[in-house]
N, CA, C and O atoms as a DFTB+ gen file, in Angstrom:
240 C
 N C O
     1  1     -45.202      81.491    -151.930
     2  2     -45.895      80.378    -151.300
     3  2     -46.190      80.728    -149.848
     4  3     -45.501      81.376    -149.059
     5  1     -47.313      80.179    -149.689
     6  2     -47.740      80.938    -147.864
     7  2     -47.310      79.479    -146.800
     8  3     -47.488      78.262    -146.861
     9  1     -46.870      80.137    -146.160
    10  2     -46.210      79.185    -144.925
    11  2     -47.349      78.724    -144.126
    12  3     -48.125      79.605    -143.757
    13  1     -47.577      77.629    -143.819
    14  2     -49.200      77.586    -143.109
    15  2     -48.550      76.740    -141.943
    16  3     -47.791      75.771    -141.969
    17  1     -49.117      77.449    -140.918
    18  2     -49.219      76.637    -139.428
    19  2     -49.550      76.038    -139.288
    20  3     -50.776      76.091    -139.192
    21  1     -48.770      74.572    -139.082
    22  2     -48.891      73.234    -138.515
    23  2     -50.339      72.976    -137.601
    24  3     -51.264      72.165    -137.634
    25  1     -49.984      74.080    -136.831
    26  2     -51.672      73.717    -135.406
    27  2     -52.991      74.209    -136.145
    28  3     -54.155      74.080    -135.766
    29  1     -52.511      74.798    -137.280
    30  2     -54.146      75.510    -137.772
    31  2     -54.425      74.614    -138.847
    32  3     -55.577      74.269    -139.109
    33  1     -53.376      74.201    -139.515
    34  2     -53.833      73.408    -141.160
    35  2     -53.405      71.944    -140.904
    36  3     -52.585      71.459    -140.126
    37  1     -54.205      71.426    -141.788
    38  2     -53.438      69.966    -142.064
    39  2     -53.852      69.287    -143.458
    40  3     -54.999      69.222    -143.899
    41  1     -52.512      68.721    -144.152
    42  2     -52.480      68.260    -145.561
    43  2     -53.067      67.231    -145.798
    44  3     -52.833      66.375    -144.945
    45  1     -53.858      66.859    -146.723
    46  2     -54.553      65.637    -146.984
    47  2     -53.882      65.272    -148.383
    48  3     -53.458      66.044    -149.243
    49  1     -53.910      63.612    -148.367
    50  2     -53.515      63.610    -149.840
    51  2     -55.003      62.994    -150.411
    52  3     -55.806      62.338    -149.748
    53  1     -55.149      63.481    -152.115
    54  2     -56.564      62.864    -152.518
    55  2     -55.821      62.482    -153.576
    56  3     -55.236      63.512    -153.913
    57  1     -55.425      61.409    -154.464
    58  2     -55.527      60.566    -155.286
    59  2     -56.423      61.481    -156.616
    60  3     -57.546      61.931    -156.387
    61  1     -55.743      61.659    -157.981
    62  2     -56.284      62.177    -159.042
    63  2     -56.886      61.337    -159.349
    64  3     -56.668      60.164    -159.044
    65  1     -58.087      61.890    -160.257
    66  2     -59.231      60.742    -160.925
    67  2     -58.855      60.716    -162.085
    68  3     -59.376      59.855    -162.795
    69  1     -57.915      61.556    -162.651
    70  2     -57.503      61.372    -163.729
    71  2     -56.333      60.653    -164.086
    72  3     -56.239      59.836    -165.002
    73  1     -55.277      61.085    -163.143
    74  2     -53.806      60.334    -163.439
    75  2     -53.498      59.369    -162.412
    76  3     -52.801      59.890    -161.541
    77  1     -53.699      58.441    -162.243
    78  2     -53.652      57.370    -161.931
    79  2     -51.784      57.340    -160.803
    80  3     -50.656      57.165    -161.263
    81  1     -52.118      57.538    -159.596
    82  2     -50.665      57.225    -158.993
    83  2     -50.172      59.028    -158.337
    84  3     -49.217      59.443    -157.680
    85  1     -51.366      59.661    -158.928
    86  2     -50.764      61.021    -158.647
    87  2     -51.560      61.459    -157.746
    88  3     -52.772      61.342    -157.925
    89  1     -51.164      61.930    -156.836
    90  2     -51.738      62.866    -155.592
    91  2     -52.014      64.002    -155.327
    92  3     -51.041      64.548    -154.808
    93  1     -52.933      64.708    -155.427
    94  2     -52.848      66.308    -154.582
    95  2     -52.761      66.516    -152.921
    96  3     -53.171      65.814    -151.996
    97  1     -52.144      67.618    -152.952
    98  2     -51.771      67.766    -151.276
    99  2     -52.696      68.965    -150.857
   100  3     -52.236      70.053    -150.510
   101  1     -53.910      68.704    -150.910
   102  2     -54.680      69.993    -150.210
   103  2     -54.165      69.923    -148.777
   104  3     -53.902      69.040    -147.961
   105  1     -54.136      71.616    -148.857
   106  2     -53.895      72.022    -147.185
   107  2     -55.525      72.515    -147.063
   108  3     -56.231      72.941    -147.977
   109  1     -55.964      72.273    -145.330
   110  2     -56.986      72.413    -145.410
   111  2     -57.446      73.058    -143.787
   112  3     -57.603      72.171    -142.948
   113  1     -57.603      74.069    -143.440
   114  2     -58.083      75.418    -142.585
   115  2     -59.316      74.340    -141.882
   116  3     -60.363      73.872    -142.329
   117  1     -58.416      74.196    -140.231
   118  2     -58.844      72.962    -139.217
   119  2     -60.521      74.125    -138.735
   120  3     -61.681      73.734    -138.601
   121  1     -60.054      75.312    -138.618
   122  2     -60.800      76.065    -138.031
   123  2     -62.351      75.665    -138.621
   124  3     -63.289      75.055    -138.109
   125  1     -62.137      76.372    -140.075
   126  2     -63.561      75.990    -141.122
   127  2     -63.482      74.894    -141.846
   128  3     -64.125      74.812    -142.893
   129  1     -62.822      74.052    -141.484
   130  2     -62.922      72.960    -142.049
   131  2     -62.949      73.026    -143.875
   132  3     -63.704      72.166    -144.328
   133  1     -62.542      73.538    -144.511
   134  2     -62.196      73.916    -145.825
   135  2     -60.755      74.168    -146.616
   136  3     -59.750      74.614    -146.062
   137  1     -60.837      73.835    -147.874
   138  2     -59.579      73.798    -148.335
   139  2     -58.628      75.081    -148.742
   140  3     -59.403      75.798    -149.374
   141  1     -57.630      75.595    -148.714
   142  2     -57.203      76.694    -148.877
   143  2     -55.953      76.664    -149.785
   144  3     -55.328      77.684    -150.072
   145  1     -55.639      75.456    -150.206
   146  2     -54.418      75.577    -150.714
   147  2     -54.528      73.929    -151.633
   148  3     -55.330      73.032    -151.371
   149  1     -53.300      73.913    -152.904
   150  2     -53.396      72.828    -153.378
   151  2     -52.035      72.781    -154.153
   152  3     -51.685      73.828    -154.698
   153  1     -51.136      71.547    -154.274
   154  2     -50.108      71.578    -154.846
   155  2     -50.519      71.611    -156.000
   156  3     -49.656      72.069    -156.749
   157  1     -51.863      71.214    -156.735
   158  2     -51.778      70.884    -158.500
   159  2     -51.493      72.244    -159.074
   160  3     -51.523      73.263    -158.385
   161  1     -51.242      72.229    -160.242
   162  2     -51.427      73.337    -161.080
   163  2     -52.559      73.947    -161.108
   164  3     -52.504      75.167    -160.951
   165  1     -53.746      73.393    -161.284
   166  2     -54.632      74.268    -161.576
   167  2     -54.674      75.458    -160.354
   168  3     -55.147      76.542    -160.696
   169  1     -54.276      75.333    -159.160
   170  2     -54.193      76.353    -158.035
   171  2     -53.163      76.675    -158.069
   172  3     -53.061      77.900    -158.017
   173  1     -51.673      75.815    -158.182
   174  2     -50.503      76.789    -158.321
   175  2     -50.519      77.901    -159.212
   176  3     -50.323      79.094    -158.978
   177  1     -50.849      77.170    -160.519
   178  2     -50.683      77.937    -161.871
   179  2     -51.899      78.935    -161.877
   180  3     -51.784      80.113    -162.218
   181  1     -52.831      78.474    -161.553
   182  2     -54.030      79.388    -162.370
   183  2     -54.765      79.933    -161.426
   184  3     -55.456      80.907    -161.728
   185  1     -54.775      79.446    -160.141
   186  2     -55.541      79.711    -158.638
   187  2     -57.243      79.477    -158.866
   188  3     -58.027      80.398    -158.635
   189  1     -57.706      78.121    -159.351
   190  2     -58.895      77.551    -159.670
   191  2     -58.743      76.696    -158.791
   192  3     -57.630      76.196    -158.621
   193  1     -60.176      76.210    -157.783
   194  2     -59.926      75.247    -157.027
   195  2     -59.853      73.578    -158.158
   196  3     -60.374      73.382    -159.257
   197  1     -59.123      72.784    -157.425
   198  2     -59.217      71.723    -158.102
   199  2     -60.027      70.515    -157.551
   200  3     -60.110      70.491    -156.323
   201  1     -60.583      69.605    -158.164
   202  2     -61.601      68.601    -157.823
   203  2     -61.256      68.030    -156.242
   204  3     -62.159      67.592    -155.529
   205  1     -59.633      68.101    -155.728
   206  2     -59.104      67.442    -154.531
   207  2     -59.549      68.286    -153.786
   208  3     -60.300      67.852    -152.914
   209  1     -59.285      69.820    -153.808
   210  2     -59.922      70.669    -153.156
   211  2     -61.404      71.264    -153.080
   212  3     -61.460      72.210    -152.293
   213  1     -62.582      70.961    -153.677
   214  2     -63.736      70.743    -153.909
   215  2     -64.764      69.607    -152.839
   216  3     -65.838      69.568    -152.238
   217  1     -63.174      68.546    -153.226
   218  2     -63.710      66.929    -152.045
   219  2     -64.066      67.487    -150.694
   220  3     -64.904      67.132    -149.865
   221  1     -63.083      68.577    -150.718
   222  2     -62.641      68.665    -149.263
   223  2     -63.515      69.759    -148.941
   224  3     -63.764      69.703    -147.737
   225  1     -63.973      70.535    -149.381
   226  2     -64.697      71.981    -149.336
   227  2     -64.181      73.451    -149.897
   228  3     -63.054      73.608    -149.427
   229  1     -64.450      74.299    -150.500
   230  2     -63.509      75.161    -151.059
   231  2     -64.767      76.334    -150.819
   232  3     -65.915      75.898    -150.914
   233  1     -64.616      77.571    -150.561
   234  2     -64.864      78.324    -150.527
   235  2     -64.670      79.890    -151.057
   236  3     -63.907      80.716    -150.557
   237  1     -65.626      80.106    -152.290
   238  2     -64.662      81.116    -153.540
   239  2     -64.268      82.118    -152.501
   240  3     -63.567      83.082    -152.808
C-alpha cells in the first residue's frame, strides 16, 4: 500500500451507486487534480479505476 502525503493528497468519500450506505475513499493528487488511489476492490483487487474514481478524474 503506498503511503500518500497528507500536503499532496486528499481523501474524498463518494457514496456507491450500487450499495447503498457504502463508501469509497478515493485519494486524489491536489497537484492534477485526479484520482490515484481507491479503497474498493475493483482498484485494490484488480487495479481498474472505479466509478468513485472516474467522478473524480482518473487518468490511465
Amino acid at each position: 500500500m503506498v503511503d500518500y502525503d497528507l500536503g499532496e493528497y486528499e481523501t474524498i468519500m463518494i457514496e456507491s451507486k450500487i450499495r447503498e450506505g457504502v463508501f469509497h475513499k478515493v485519494v486524489k493528487d491536489l497537484k492534477s487534480g485526479k484520482a490515484v488511489s481507491c479503497s474498493c476492490k475493483c482498484w485494490s483487487k484488480g487495479n481498474k479505476p472505479c466509478v468513485g474514481m472516474r467522478t473524480v478524474g482518473f487518468d490511465n
